[in-house]
C-alpha positions in Angstrom: -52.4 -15.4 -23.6 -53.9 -18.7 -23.8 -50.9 -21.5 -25.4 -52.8 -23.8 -27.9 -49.9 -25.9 -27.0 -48.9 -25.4 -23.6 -46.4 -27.9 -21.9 -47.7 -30.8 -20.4 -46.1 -33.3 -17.7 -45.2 -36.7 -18.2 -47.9 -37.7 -16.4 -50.4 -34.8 -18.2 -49.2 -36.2 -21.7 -50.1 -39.7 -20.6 -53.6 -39.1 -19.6 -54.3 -37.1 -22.8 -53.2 -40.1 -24.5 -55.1 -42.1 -22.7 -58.8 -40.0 -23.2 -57.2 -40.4 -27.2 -57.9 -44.0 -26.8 -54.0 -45.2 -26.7 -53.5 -48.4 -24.3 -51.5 -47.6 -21.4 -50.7 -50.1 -18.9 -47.6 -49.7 -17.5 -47.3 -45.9 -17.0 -43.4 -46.0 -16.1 -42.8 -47.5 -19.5 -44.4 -44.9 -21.1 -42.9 -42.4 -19.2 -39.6 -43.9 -21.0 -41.3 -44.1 -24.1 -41.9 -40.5 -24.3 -38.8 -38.9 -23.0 -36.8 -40.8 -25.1 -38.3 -40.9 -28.5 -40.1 -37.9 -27.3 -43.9 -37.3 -28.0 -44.0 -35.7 -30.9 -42.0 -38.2 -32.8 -44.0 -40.9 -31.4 -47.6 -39.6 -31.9 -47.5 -36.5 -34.3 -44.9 -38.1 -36.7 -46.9 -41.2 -36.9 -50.9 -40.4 -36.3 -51.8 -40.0 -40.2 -51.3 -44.0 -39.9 -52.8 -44.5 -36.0 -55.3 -41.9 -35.3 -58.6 -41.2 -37.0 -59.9 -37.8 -37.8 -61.3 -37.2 -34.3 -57.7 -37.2 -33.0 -58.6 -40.9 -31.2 -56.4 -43.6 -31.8 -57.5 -46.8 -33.6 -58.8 -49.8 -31.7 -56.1 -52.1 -30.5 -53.0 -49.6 -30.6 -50.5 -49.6 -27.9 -47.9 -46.8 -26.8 -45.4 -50.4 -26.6 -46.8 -50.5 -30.4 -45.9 -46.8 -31.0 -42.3 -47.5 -29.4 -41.3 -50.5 -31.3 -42.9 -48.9 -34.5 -40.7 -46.3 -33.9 -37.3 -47.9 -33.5 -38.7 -50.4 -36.5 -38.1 -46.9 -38.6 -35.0 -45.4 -37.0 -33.4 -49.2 -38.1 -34.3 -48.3 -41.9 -33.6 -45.2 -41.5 -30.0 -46.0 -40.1 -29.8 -48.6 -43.2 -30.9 -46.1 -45.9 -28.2 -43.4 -44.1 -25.1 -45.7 -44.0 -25.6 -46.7 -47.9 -26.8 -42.9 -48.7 -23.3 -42.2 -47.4 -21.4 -44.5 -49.8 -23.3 -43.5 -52.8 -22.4 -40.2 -52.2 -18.6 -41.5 -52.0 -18.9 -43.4 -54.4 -20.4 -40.6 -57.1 -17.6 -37.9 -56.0 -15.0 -40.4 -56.2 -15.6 -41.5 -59.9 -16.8 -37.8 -60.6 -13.2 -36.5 -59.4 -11.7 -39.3 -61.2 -12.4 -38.4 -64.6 -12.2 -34.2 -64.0 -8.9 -34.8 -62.9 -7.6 -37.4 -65.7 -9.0 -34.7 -68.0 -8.3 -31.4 -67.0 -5.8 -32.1 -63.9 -5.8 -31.4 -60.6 -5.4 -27.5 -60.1 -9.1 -26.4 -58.9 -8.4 -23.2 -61.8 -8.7 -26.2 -64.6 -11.5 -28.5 -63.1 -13.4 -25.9 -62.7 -12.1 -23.4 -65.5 -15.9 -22.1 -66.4 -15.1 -23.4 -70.2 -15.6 -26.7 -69.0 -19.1 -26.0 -68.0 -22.9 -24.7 -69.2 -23.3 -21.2 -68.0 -26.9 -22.2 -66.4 -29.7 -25.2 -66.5 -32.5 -23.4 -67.7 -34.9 -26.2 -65.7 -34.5 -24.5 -62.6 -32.3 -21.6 -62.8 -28.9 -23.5 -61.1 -25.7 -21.4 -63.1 -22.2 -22.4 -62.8 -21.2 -19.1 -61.1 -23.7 -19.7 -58.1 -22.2 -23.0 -57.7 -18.9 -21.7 -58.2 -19.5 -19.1 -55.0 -20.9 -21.9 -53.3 -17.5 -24.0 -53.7 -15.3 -20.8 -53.2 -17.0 -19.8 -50.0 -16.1 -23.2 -48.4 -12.7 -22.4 -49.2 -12.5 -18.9 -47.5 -10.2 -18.8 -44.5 -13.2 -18.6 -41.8 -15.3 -21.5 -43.3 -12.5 -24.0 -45.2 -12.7 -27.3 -42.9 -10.4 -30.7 -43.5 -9.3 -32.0 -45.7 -9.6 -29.1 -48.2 -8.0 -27.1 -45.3 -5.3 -29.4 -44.5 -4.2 -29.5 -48.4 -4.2 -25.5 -48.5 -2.1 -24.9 -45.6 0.4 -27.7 -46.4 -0.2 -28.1 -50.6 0.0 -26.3 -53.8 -3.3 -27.1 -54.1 -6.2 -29.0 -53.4 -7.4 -31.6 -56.2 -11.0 -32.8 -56.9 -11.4 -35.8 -54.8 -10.2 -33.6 -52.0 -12.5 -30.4 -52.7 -15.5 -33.1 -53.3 -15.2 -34.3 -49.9 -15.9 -30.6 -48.5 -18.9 -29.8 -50.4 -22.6 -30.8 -50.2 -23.6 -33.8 -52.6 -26.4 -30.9 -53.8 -23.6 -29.1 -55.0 -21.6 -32.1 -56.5 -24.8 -32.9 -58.6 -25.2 -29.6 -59.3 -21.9 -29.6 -61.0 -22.2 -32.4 -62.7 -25.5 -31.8 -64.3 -23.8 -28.5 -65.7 -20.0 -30.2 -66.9 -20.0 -30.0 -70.5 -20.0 -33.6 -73.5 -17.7 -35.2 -74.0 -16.6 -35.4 -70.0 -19.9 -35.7 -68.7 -20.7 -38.3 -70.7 -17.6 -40.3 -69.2 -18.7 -39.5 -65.6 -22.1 -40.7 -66.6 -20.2 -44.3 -68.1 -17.9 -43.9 -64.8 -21.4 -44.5 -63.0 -23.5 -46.9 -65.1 -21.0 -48.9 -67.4 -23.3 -51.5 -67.8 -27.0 -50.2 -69.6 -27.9 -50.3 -72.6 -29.8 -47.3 -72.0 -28.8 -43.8 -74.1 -26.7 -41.6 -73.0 -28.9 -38.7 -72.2 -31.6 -41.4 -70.5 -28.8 -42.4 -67.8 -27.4 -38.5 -67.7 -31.2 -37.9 -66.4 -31.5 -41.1 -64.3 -28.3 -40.2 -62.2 -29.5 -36.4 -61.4 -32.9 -37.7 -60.6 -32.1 -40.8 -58.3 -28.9 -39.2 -56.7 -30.6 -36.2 -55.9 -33.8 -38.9 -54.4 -31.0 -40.2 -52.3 -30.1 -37.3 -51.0 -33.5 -36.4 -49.9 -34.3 -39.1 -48.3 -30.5 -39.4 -46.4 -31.6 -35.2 -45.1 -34.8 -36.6 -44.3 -32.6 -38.9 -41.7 -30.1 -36.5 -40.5 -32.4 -34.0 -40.0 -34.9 -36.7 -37.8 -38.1 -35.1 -40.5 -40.9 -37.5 -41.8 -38.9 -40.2 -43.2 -42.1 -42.4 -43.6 -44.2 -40.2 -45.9 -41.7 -39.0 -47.9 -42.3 -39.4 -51.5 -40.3 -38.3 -54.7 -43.0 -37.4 -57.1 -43.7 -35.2 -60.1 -40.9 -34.5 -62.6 -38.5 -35.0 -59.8 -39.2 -39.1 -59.2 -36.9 -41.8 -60.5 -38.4 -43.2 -63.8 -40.2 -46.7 -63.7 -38.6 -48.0 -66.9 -35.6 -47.3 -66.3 -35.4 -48.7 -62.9 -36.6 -51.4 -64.8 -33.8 -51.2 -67.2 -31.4 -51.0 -64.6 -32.9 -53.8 -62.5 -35.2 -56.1 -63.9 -37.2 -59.2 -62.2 -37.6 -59.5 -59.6 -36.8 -56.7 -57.6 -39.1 -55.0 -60.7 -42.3 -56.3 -61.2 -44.3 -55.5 -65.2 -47.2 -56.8 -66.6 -47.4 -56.4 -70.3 -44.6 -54.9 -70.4 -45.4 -52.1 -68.4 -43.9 -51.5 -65.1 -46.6 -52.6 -62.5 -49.2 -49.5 -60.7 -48.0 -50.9 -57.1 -44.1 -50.7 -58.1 -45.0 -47.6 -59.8 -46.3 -45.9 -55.9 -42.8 -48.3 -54.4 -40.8 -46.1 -56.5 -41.8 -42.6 -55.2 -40.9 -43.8 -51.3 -38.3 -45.9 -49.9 -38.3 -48.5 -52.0 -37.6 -47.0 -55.1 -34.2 -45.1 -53.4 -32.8 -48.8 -52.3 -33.0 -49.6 -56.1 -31.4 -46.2 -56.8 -28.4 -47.2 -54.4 -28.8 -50.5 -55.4 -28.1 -49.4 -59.2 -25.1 -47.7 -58.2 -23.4 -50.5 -56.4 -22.1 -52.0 -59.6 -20.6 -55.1 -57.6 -21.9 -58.5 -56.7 -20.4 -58.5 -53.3 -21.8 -54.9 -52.1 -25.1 -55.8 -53.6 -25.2 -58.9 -51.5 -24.0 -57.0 -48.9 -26.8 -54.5 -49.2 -29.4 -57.4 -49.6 -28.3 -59.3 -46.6 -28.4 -56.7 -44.1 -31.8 -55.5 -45.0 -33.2 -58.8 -44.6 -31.5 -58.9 -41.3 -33.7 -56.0 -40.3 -37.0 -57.5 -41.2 -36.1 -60.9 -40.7 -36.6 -61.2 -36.5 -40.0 -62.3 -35.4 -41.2 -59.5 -34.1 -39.5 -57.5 -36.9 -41.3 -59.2 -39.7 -44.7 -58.8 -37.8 -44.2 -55.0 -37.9 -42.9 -54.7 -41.5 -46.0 -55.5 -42.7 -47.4 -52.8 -41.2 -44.4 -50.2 -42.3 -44.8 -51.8 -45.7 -48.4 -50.7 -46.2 -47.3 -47.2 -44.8 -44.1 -46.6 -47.0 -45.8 -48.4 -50.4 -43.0 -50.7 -49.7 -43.5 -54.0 -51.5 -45.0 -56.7 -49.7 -43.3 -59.3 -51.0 -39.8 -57.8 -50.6 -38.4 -60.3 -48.5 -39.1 -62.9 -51.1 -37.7 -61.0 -54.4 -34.2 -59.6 -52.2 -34.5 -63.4 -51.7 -34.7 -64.3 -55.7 -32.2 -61.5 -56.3 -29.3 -62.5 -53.8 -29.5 -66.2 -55.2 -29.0 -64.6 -58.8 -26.0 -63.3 -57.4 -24.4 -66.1 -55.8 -24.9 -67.8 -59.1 -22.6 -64.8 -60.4 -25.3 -64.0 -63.2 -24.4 -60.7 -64.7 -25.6 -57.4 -62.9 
């Protein structure tokens, strides 16, 4: 049989690259370009942008090009991971909090099925499935630490232990199904400080956790992290976002929320609002602010985030308004 993708050399892959119209000069850099990064995650994951439909690579683009393209997006992709991570902490913490100030910390209570809808009839998710889900990382051949640790040596393992052993899917699967009036203090827990109603922010923190956790898979997994996009029912509402954030990290015109922010909002921008939302403190905030601008900041960084910017829908002008927006918070003006 004939291989429509047989293996290729080193040497082999840089010559096809080379009839595909990518400058190569220095052939022992690219040899390090392409066992490293590898070349599918240097070509494939990134021709849509480079490549024209003849499978030739536009005029002007270098494999050095491709390679610092490449480790452009594995820094925002580190970013977007480490404060995926605390979100994610952050939600189970509060979420545990209040399940264990109401109902206590025995797993029977918190999770006593009266506490919860049978099934979301959006797409089928029922309590008991979660419930299996939960109760299967607890069996003796799959229960890790600290769950384990607190079964072996406790009489019992609370929420904010349990949390810590099971996916955020499932954490936000839980929550969406915990019953009023507790769900509606987890959902205060999380965003004490909107005017919004209750059911709008009940919908915002289902939509943009579970964008989060898309986009942190996306990372772990190494997957297309720039054309990822959140869209259809499942994207994180403009106006609210709006709500949440305001100028300038929002941009409206007549009171609308702008067409341009509207595309940000489906891709990486709109999940750094979504994390930014949740970090209800100045200091994290700034944090947050400060060490993204580090990343596009450099010379030769801010050169290639145009590019990236155009790719991911990202704003243009983002350096400016995290700008704006960390000088509102020095000035302590309110969230």
């Amino acid at each position: 049989m004939k291989y429509d993708k047989p293996f290729l050399t080193y040497h082999d892959q840089i010559l096809l690259l080379k009839e595909r119209g990518l400058i190569i000069k220095n052939e022992a850099f690219a040899i390090h370009a392409l066992n490293t990064i590898s070349y599918y995650d240097l070509i494939n994951r990134y021709k849509i942008y480079f490549m024209d439909s003849e499978d030739c690579f536009k005029q002007g683009i270098s494999i050095e090009y491709l390679y610092l393209f490449s480790l452009f997006d594995h820094k925002v992709q580190a970013f977007i991971l480490k404060y995926s991570g605390m979100i994610e902490t952050l939600f189970k913490t509060r979420f545990a909090y209040v399940l264990s100030e109401k109902y206590g910390v025995d797993k029977n209570n918190y999770l006593n099925p009266s506490h919860y809808e049978p099934r979301l009839s959006s797409n089928g998710v029922t309590f008991k499935g979660t419930l299996d889900i939960i109760n299967n990382s607890l069996d003796p051949y799959h229960i890790k630490n600290p769950s384990k640790y607190y079964s072996r040596y406790h009489n019992h393992i609370p929420a904010w232990i349990l949390f810590k052993n099971i996916s955020l899917g499932n954490s936000i699967n839980l929550f969406r199904l915990l019953n009023s009036p507790v769900k509606r203090q987890v959902v205060d827990a999380l965003i004490p400080y909107s005017n919004l109603q209750y059911d709008q922010k009940s919908n915002y923190i289902t939509l943009s956790l579970n964008a989060i956790r898309e986009f942190r898979n996306c990372v772990a997994h190494n997957l297309n992290f720039t054309s990822l996009r959140i869209t259809g029912k499942y994207k994180i509402p403009s106006e609210i976002l709006w709500d949440l954030m305001k100028s300038p990290l929002v941009q409206r015109e007549k009171k609308k929320v702008t067409k341009s922010d509207k595309d940000a909002f489906q891709g990486i921008y709109g999940v750094m609002l979504a994390i930014l939302s949740f970090l209800d403190n100045a200091y994290l905030r700034s944090l947050f602010i400060q060490e993204f601008l580090v990343i596009i900041s450099s010379d030769r960084n801010e050169e290639m985030f145009n590019g990236y910017a155009q790719i991911t829908k990202m704003p243009t002008d983002i350096k400016s308004r995290f700008s704006k927006y960390y000088q509102h918070l020095q000035k302590g003006a309110p969230l």
